[in-house]
Each structure stands twice: as C-alpha cells, then as structure tokens.
N, CA, C and O atoms as a GROMACS GRO file, in nm:
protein
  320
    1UNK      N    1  10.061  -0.841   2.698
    1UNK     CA    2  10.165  -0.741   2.706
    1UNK      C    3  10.277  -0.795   2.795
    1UNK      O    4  10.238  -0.846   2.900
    2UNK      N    5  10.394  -0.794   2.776
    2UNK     CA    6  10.502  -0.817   2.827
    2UNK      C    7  10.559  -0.717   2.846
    2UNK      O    8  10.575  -0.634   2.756
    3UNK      N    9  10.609  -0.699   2.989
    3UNK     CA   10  10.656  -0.560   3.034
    3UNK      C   11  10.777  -0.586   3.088
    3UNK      O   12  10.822  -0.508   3.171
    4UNK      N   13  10.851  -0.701   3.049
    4UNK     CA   14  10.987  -0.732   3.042
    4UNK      C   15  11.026  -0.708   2.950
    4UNK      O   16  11.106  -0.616   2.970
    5UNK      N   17  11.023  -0.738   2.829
    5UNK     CA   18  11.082  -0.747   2.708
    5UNK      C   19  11.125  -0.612   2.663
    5UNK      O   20  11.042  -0.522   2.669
    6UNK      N   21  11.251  -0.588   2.617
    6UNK     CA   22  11.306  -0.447   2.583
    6UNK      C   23  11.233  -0.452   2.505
    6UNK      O   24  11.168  -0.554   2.486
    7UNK      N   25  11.213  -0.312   2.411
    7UNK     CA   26  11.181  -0.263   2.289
    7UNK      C   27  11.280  -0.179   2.227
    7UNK      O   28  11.333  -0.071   2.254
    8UNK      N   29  11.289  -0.304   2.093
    8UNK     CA   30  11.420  -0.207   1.994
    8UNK      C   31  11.365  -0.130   1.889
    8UNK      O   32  11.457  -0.066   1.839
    9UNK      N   33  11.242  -0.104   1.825
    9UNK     CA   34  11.160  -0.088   1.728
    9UNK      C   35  11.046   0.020   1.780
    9UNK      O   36  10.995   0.020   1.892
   10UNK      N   37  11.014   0.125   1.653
   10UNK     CA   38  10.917   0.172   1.680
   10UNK      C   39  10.798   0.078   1.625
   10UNK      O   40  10.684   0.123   1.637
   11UNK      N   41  10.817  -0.064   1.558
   11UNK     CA   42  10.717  -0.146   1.524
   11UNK      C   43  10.697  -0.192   1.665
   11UNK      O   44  10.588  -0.180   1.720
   12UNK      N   45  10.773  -0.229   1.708
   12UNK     CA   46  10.770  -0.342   1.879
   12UNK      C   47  10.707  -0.230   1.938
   12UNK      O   48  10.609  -0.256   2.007
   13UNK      N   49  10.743  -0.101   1.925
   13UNK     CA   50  10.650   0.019   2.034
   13UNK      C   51  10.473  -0.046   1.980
   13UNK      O   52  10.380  -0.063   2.058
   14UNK      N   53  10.471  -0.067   1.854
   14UNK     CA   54  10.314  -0.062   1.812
   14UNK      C   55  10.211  -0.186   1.868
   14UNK      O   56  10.107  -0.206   1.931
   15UNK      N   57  10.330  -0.261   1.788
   15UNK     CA   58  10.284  -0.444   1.870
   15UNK      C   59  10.281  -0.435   2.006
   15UNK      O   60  10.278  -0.550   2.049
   16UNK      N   61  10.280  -0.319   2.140
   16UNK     CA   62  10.228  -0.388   2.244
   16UNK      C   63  10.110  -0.399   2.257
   16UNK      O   64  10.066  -0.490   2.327
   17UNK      N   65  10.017  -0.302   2.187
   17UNK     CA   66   9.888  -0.326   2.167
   17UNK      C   67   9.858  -0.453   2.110
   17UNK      O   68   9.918  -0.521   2.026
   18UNK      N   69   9.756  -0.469   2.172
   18UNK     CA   70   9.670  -0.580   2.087
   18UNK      C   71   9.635  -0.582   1.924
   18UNK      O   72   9.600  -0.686   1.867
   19UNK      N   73   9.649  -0.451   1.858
   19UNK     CA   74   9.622  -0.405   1.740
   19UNK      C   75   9.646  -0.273   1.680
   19UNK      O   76   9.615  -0.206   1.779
   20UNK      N   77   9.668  -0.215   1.622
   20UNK     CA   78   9.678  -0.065   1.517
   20UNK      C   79   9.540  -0.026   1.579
   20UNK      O   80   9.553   0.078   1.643
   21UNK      N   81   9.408  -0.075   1.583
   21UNK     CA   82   9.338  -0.005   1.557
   21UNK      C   83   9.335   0.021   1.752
   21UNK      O   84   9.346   0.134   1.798
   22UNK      N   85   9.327  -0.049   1.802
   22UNK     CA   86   9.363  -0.029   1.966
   22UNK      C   87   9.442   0.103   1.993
   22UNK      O   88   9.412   0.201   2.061
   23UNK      N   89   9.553   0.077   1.918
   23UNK     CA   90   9.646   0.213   2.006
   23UNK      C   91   9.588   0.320   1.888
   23UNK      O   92   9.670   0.412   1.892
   24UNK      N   93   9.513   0.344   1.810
   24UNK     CA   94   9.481   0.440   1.711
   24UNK      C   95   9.374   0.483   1.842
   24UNK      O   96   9.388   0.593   1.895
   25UNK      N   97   9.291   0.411   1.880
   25UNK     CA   98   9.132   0.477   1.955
   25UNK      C   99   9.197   0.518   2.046
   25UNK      O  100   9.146   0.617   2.100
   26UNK      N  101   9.320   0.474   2.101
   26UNK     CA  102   9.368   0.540   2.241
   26UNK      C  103   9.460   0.666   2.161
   26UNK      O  104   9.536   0.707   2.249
   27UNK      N  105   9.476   0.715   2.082
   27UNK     CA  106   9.525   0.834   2.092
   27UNK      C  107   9.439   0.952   1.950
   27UNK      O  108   9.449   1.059   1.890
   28UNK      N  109   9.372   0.852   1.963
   28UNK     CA  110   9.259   0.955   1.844
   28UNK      C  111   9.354   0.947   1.686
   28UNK      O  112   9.365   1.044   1.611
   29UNK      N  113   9.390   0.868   1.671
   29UNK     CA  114   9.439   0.808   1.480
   29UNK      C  115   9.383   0.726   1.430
   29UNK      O  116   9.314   0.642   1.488
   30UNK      N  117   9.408   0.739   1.270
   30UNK     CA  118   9.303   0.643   1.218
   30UNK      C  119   9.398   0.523   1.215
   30UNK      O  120   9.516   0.536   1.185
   31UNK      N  121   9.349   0.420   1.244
   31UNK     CA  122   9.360   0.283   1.220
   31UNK      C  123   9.471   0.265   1.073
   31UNK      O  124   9.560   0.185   1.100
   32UNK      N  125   9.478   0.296   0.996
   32UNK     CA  126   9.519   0.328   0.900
   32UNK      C  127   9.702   0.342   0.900
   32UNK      O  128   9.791   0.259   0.882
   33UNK      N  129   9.704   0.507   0.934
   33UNK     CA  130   9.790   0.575   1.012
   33UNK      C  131   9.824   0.514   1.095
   33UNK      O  132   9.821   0.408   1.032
   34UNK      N  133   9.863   0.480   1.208
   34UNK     CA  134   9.887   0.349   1.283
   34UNK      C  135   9.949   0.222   1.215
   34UNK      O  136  10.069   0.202   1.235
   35UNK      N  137   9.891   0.149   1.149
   35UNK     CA  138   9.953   0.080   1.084
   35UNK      C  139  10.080   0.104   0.920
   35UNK      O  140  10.169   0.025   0.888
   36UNK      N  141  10.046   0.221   0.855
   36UNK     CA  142  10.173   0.275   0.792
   36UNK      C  143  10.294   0.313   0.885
   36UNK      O  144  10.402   0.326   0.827
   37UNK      N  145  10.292   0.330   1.008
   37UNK     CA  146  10.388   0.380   1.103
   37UNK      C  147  10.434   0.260   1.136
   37UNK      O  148  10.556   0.254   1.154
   38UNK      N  149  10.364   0.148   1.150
   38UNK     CA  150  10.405  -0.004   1.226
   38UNK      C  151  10.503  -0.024   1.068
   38UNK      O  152  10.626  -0.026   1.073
   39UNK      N  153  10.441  -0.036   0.959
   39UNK     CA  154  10.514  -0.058   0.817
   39UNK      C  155  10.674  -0.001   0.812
   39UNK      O  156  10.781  -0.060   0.792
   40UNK      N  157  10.651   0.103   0.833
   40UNK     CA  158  10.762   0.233   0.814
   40UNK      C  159  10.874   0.201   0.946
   40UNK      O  160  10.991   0.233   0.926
   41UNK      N  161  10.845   0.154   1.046
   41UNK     CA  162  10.902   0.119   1.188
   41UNK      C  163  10.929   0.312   1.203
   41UNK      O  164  11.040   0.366   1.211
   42UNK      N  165  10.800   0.381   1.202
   42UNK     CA  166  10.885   0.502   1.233
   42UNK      C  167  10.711   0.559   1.292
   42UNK      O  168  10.614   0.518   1.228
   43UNK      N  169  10.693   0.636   1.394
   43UNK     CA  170  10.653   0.730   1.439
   43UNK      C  171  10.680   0.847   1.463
   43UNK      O  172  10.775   0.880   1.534
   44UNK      N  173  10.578   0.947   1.395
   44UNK     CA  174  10.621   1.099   1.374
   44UNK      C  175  10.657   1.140   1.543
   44UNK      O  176  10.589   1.097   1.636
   45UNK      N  177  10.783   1.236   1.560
   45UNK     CA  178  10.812   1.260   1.676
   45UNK      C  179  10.625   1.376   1.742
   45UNK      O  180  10.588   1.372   1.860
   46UNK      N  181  10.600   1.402   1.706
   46UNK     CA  182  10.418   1.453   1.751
   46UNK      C  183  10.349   1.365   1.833
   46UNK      O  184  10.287   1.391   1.935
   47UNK      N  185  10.368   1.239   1.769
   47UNK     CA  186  10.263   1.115   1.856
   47UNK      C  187  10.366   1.070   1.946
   47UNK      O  188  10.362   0.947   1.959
   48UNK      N  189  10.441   1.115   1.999
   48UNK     CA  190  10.538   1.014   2.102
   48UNK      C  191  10.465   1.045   2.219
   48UNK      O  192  10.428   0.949   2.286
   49UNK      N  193  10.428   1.192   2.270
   49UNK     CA  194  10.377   1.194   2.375
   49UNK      C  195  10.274   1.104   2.465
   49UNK      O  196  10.269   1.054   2.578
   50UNK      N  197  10.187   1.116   2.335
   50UNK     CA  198  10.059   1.105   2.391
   50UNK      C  199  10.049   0.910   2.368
   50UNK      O  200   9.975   0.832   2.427
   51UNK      N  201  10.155   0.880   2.258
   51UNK     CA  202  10.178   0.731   2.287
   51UNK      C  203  10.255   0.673   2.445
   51UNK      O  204  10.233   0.572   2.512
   52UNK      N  205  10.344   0.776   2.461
   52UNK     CA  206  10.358   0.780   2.601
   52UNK      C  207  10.306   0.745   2.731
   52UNK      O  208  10.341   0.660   2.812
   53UNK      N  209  10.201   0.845   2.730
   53UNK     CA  210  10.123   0.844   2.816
   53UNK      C  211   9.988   0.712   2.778
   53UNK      O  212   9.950   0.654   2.880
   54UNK      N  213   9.931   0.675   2.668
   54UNK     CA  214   9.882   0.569   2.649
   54UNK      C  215   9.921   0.494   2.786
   54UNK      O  216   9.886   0.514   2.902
   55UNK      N  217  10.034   0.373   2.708
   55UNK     CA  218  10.091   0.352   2.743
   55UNK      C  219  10.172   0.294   2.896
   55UNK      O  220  10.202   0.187   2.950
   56UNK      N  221  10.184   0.439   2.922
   56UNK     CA  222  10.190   0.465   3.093
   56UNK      C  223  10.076   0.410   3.168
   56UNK      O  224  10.086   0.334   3.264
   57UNK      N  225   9.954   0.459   3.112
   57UNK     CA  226   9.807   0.415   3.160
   57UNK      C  227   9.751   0.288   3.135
   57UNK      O  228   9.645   0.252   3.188
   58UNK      N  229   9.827   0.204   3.042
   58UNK     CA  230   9.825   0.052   3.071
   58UNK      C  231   9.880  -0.021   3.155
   58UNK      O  232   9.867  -0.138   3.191
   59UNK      N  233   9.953   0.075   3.186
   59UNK     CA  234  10.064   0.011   3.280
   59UNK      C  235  10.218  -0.053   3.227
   59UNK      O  236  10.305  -0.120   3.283
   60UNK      N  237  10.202   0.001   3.096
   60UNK     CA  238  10.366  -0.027   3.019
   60UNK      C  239  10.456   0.082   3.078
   60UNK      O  240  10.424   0.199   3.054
   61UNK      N  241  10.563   0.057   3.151
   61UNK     CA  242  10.625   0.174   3.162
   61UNK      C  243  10.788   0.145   3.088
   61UNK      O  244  10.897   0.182   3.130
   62UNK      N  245  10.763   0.090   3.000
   62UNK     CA  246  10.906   0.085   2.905
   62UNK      C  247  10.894   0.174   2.787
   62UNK      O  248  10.994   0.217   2.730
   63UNK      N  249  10.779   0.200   2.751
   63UNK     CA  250  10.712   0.330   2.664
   63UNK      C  251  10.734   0.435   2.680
   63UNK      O  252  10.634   0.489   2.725
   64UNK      N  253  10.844   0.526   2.666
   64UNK     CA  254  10.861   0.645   2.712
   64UNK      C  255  10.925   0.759   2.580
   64UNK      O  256  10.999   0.719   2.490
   65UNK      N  257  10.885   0.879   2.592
   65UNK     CA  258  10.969   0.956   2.484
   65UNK      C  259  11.126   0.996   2.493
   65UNK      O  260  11.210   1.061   2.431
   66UNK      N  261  11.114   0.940   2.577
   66UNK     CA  262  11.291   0.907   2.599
   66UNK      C  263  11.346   0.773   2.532
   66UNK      O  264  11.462   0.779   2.491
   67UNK      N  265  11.282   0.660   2.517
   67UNK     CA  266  11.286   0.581   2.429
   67UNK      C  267  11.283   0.577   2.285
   67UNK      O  268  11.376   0.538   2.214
   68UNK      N  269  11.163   0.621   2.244
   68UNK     CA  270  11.126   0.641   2.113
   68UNK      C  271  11.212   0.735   2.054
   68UNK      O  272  11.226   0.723   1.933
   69UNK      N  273  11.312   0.882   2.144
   69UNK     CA  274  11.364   0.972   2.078
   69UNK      C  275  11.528   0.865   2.037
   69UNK      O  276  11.625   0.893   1.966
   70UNK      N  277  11.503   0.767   2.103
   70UNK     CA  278  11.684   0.673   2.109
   70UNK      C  279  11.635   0.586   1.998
   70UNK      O  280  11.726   0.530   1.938
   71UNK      N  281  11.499   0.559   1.952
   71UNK     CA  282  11.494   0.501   1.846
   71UNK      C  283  11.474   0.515   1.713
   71UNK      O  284  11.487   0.428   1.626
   72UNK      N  285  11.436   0.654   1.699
   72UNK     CA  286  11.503   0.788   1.622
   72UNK      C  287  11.603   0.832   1.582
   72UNK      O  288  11.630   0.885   1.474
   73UNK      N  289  11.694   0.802   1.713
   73UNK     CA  290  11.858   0.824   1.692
   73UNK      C  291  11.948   0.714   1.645
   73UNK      O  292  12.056   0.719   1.586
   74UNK      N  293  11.855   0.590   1.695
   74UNK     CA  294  11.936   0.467   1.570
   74UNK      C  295  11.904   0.490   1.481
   74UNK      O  296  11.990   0.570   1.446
   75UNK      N  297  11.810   0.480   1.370
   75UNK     CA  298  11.736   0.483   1.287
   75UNK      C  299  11.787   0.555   1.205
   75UNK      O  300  11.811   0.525   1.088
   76UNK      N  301  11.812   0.670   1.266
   76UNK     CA  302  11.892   0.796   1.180
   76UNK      C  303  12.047   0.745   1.150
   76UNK      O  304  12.091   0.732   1.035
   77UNK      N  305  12.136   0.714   1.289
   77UNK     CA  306  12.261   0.700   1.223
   77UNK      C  307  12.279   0.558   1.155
   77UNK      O  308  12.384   0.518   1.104
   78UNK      N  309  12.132   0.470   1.162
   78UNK     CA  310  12.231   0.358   1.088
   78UNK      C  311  12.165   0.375   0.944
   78UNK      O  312  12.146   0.265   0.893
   79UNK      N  313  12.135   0.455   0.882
   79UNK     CA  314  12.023   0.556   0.744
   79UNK      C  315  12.175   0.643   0.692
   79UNK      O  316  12.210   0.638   0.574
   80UNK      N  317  12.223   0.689   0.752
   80UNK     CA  318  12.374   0.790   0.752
   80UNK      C  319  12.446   0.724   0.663
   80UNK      O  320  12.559   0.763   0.634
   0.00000   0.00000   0.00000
C-alpha cells in the first residue's frame, strides 16, 4: 500500500487492497461485486462509508467519502 500516491479512480480506490476479494471480506461483498465496481471504475455511493472506514483501519487515510464523492463528481461531468 502506498499512502503517498493520490487516488484519481474509484478503480485506484479498489487496487489498494491486495485484491477484490480482500476489500469484499472487509466490508461484507461478494468478491464478485467488488470486482464489477473495479471494471465499471464506479462504486455505489452506499459502500463509500464503510469503504471508508475499511480503509481508515488500515491505516490509508487518503480513502475518504469526501474523496470518492469528488470522484463521482468527475465522472459525472466528464459523462455530461
């Protein structure tokens, strides 16, 4: 984990884990789910929290729903 490196992507949010199925057991998703979201570069605004707090408890603190909601807001206006 690199806790320098910005994150521009809700894929780069996924890749700090070691794997889909890693950050799936840490927030109770299937492995699956997890990885269509890494595909999609999009996470439903529902899981931001608790990816959040993951996260936080690894000790990433560039993970925040203040982040993920700005990567939402690109996403959207460059889709416009």
């Amino acid at each position: 984990m690199n806790n320098r490196k910005s994150i521009a992507s809700f894929a780069e949010v996924i890749e700090t884990w070691e794997s889909c199925a890693a950050l799936g057991a840490e927030i109770g998703e299937r492995t699956g789910t997890v990885r269509q979201w890494r595909n999609r570069n999009r996470i439903p605004p529902d899981h931001w929290l608790s990816i959040a707090q993951a996260a936080r408890k690894r000790g990433d603190r560039r993970i925040t729903v203040a982040l993920m909601a700005r990567l939402a807001a690109a996403a959207a206006r460059s889709s416009a």
